[in-house]
N, C-alpha and C positions, 0 to 999 in steps of 0.2 A: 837086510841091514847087517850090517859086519858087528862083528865083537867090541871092537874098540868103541864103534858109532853107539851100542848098544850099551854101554856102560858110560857110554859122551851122556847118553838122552838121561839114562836113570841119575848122573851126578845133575843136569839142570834139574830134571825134577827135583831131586833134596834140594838147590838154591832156591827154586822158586816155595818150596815149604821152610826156610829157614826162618829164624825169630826175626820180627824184625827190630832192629831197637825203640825206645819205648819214643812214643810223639817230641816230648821234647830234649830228648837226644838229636833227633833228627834234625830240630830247629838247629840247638847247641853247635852240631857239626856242620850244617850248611852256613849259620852265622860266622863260627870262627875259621870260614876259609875264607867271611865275607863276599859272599855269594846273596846274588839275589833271590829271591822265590823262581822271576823268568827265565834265569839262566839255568838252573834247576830242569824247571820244566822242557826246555828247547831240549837239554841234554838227555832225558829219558823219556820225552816223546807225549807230553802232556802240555796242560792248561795251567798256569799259572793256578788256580783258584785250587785245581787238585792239590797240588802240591801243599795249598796253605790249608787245605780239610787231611792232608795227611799228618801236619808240623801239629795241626792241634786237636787231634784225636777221632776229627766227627765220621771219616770213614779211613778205610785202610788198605796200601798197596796194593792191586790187584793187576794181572796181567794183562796188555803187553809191557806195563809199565815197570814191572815192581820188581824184574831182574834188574833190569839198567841201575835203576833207582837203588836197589841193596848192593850193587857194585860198587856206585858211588858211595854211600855209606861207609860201605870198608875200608874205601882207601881214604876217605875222609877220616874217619879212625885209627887210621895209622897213621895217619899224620898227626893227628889232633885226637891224641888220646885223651879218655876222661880223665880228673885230677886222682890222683890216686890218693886211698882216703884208708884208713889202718882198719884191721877189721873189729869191730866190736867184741869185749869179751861177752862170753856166752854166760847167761844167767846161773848163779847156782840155789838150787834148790835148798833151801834150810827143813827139815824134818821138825812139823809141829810137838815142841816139849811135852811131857807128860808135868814136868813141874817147872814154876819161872824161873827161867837162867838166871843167874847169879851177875851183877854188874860188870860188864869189860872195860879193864881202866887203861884211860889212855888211846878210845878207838881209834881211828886210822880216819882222816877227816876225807868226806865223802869228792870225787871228783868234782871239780870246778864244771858248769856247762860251758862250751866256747864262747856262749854269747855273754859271759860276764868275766872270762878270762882279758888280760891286758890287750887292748887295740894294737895289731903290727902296727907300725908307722911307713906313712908313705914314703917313696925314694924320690927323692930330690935331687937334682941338680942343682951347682953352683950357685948361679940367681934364684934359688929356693922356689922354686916351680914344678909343680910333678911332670915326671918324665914317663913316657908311654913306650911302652914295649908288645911282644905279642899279644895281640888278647887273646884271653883266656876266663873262665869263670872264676867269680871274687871268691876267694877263698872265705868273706864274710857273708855272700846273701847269694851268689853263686849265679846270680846276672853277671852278662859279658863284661868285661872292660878291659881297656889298652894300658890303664894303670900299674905299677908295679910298687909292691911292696919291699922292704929293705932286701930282705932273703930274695928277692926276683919272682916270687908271687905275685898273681893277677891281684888285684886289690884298688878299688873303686878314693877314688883321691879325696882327700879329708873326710873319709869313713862315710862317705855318701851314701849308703846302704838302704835297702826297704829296711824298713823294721820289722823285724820278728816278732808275733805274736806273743801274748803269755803263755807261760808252759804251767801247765800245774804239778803238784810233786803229792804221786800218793802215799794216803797213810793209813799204817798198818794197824790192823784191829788190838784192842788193848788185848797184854796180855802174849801177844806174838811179838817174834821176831821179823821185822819186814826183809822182805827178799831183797841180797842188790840187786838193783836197776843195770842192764844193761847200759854201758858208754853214748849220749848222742852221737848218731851216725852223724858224716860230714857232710856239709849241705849239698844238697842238689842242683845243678843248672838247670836254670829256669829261663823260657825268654823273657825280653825286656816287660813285656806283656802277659801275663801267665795263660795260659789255656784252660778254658773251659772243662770240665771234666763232665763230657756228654755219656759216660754209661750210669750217671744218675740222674735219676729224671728231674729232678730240683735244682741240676746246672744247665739242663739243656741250652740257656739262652741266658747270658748274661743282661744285666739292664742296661740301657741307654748309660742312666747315671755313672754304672761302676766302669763302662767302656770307658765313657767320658774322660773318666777320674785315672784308670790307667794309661790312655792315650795321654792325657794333659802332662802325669809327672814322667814322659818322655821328654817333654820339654823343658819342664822347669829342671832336668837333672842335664838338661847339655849344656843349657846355661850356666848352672852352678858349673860342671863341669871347665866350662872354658873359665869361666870367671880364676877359680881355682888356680888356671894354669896360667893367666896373665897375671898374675899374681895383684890385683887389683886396679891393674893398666884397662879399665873402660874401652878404651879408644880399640885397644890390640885384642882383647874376648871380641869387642862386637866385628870385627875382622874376620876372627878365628870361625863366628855362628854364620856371618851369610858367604863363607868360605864353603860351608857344611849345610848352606839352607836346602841344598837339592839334594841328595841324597836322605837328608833326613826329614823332607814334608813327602816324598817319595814310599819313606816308611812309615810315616802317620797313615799318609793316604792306602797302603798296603794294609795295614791294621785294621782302618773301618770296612777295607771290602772282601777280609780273610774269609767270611763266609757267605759272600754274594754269590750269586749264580751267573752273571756277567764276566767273563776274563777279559779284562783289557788291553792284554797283552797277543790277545787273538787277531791280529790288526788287520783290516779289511784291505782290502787293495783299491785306490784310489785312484780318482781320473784325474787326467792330465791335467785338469784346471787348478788343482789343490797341487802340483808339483812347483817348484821352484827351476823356470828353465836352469838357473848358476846359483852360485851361492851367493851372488851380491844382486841378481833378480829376481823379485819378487813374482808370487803364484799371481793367480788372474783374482782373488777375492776381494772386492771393497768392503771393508768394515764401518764405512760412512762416520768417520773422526771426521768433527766439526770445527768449526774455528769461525764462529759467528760474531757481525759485533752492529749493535743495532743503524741503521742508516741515520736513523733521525736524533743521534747526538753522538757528540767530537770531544775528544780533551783540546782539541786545538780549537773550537770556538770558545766564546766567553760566556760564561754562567754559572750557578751556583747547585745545580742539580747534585744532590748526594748520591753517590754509589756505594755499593758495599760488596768487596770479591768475599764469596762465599767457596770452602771448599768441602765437599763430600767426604766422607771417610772414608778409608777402604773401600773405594769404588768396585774392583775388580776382587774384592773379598766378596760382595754383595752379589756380582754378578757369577759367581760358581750356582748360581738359582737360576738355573736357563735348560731349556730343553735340547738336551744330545742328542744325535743320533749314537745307536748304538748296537747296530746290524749292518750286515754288508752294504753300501750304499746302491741302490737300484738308479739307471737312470730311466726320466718321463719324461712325457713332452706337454704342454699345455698345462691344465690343471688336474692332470691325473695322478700326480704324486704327490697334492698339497692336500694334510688331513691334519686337524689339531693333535693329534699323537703321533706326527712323522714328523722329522727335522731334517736338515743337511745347508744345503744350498742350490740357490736359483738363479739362472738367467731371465731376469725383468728388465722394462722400461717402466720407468719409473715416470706417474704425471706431472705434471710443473706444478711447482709449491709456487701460492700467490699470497703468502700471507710475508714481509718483509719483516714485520717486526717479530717475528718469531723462527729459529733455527729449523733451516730446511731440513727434517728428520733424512732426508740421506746423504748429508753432509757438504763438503762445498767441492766440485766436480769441477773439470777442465775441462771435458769435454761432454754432450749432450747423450742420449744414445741408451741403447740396452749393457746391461751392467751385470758380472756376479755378486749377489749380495749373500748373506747370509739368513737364517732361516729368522733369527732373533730381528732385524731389519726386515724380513716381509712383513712379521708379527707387527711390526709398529706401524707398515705402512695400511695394514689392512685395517688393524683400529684405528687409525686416522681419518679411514675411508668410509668406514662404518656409521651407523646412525645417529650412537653417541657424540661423536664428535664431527664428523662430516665436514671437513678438512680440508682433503683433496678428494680427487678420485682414484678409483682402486687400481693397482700396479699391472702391467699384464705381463702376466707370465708364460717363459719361450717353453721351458724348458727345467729341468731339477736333478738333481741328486741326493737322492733320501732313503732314509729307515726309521725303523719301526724306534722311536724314541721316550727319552724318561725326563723330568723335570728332578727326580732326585738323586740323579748317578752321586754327585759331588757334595752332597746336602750332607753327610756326616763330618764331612772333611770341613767342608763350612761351618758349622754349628763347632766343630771342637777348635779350629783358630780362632773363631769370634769369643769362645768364653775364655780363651788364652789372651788375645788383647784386652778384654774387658777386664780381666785382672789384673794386669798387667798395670791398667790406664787406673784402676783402684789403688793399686801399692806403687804408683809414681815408675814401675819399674823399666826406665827406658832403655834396658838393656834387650829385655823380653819382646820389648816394643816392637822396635825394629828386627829383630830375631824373625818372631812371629812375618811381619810385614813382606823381609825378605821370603820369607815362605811361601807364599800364597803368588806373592808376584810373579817370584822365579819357576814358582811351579806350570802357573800359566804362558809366561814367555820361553819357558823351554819343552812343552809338550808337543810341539810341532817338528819341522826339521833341525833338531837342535845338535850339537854335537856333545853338548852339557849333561843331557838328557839321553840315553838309549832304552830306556824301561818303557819311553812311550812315544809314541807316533804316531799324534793324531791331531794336524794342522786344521782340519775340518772345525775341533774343538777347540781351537786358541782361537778363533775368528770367529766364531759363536759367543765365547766368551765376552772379548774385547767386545762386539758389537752391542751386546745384551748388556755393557755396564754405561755406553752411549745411551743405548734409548731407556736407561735408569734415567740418565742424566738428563734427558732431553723432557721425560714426564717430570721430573720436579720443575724444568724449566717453565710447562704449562699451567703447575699447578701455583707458582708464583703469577704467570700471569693472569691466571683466573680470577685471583685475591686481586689483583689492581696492580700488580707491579710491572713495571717496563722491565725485560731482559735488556741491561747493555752490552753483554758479552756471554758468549760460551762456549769454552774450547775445551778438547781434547774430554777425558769421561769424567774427570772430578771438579771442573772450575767452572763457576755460575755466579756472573756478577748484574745484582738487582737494583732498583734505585726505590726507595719507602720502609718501611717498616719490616723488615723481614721476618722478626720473629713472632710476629702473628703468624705464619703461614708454615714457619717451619721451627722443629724442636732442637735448644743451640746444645751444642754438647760434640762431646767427642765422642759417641757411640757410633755402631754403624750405621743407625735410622735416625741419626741427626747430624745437622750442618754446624760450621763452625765460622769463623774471621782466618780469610787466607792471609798469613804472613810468610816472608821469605821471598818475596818476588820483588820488583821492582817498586810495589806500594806496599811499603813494608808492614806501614798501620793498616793496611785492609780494605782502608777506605778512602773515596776520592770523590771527584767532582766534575762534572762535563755540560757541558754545554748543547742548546739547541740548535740543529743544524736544518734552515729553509728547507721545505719540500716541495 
């Protein structure tokens, strides 16, 4: 090895032992170039999941990773230097008296802390709207925002800030003179989120609750936020929120799986059946969307029979409760790849449903024949086939594409939109409402081939989805028929129209696990009337 080579190697080794900056520095710098976690990771040869155990402390850079990784760092910091913040004066010792000082008149009144110094005010443009500029951390609570204050300071728009804790102020034994107090230092960038501080053992693992409760006021602050900026135009915020619903339920969802052992972003490679031959041709998967409407009554006969269109809540909010796969998909042939903890999808022939007055669970077909369905549609067809219900007969299967699967991949993401609508549906707030709503939707119809969406790429799971919120739809449709009711319609995964007493059978409300009165469609009261048609 030459001279030059040989002081090449000894400078990598000092980079590869250099400090690194502290976890959430790391966040701060990869946030304000607006970088994802997976862009991160492609670019210095890691897993998504590493990356977000490096942003919040639980393990740290280690090779091959962690040169690349401190590369970026640096020039991230030179771009996006931290705020620059004055340095504290240093404490000065006072020498305890031999006898009590004498009264000093007139003392020198002790520093203001920042946080009860006068609010900067926000910059506004002309139609009195805040105006966004680079982001940067709030010079008040030191989370990111695009905000600026008068001076051109980052600054979070009508002082939208976490609140700062009580500070105590101590006091000096009688008798003494108390030492000054060093200056508060300037605050810290913290992400939107704060990180766990895993080198004590009493933070190892945050609660459900406090996740919850941080994840949630991500939301309720974009809201405030856009509200803010439309300067109370309703109409132009909730634009501005499902403008922003995919990148920001992207980061909800990024938050609850920062310290999964699963990378999402590790994306399997898929068969040709899950591809899209063009962009305006659909993959080979039926999701089995129904569009049922009973034989045996017509609005166009005459009678008085009452119906009542009932509609589901967040049908596809309910359906992130489904089993993913979530390993490279293997294929089988027969039934060697179907086990209640595998999922994917399968080639079946599906047996002929002979039940008319009830929605064919695999939806209404064109032509007869073996079918791709999804793993969520074998699920229904098999308990159909089953003893409990003994229905039809059981599917036969050609053929599968599966892995080893979880029923709670999405279950945190779920659980923290549902208590976001649920409050939302409490404090009237239909801004949140549809925020939320757009969230959940958009997340699911862009996680496939989407061009909205590049963080994820998994069409396998948008048709697992959608399928999983049909055969929601398709059991309450049974369990009305059980109670006595006649289904007269049922399409698509939230609309279910029944003829009797409905709310015997199901709880009304606008939660997610109750039904309501569909308006807005062509029966606007909800309710109607059809007639008996000869059999």
């Amino acid at each position: 090895m030459s001279q030059e080579n040989r002081v090449e190697a000894l400078l990598e080794e000092a980079r590869l032992n250099a400090v690194m900056p502290s976890p959430a520095e790391r966040q701060r710098l990869r946030e304000a170039a607006s970088l994802s976690r997976a862009q991160v990771a492609a670019a210095v040869g890691v897993g998504r999941t590493t990356v977000a155990n490096w942003e919040t402390g639980h393990s740290e850079p280690t090779p091959p990773g962690r040169l690349p990784y401190l590369k970026l760092l640096k020039g991230l910091a030179e771009i996006y230097p931290a705020p620059a913040t004055e340095p504290a004066p240093e404490p000065t010792t006072v020498p305890e008296p031999t006898t009590v000082p004498e009264p000093v008149a007139d003392p020198e009144p002790a520093p203001v802390p920042p946080a009860f110094t006068a609010a900067p005010e926000t910059l506004r443009g002309p139609d009195g709207r805040a105006i966004e500029g680079d982001p940067g951390p709030c010079i008040r609570c030191g989370v990111e925002t695009a905000y600026q204050s008068t001076d051109g300071r980052p600054l979070h728009s009508g002082a939208m800030c976490r609140p700062a804790g009580p500070q105590s102020v101590p006091t000096a034994p009688a008798g003494r003179v108390p030492a000054p107090t060093a200056a508060p230092a300037a605050p810290v960038a913290v992400s939107p989120t704060p990180a766990p501080m895993y080198n004590r053992p009493e933070r190892r693992a945050r609660s459900a609750a406090r996740a919850q409760a941080d994840t949630t006021l991500l939301i309720s602050r974009a809201v405030q936020e856009e509200a803010e900026r439309a300067g109370g135009d309703e109409e132009a915020a909730l634009k501005a929120l499902i403008k922003r619903a995919i990148p920001d339920v992207m980061h909800l969802f990024n938050e609850t799986r920062a310290t999964a052992r699963y990378d999402y972003t590790a994306y399997p490679a898929l068969p040709d059946i899950l591809k899209k031959p063009s962009k305006k041709d659909p993959d080979q998967i039926w999701e089995a969307r129904p569009k049922f409407h009973h034989p045996g009554y017509s609005l166009r006969a005459p009678g008085e029979v009452k119906v009542t269109a009932l509609d589901v809540n967040a049908a596809y909010l309910s359906a992130l409760k489904c089993w993913l796969p979530i390993g490279k998909l293997e294929h089988s042939t027969g039934t060697d790849g179907i086990d209640p903890k595998r999922s994917g999808v399968h080639l079946i022939t599906p047996a002929e449903w002979a039940h008319p007055h009830l929605p064919d669970p695999i939806g209404d077909r064109d032509e007869p024949g073996a079918l791709w369905v999804t793993n969520a549609t074998l699920r229904l067809l098999q308990r159909l086939s089953g003893p409990k219900y003994a229905l039809t007969e059981a599917p036969v299967i050609h053929e599968s594409w599966t892995s080893g699967a979880t029923e709670n991949f999405l279950d945190a993401l779920r659980k923290l939109l549902s208590a976001a609508r649920d409050e939302a549906i409490e404090n009237r707030d239909t801004l949140t409402l549809e925020y939320v709503k757009a969230m959940y939707s958009k997340f699911i119809s862009t996680m496939g081939e989407s061009i909205h969406n590049r963080e994820m790429v998994r069409p396998d799971w948008m048709h697992i989805i959608h399928s999983q919120a049909y055969a929601n739809l398709w059991g309450k449709a049974f369990k009305a028929h059980q109670a006595g009711l006649d289904v007269i319609a049922m399409m698509g995964t939230d609309e279910l129209h029944v003829t009797g007493d409905w709310r015997q059978v199901f709880s009304e409300g606008r939660g997610v696990s109750q039904m309501k009165i569909k308006h807005g469609d062509a029966k606007a009261s909800g309710e109607y009337t059809v007639g008996t048609v000869a059999r």
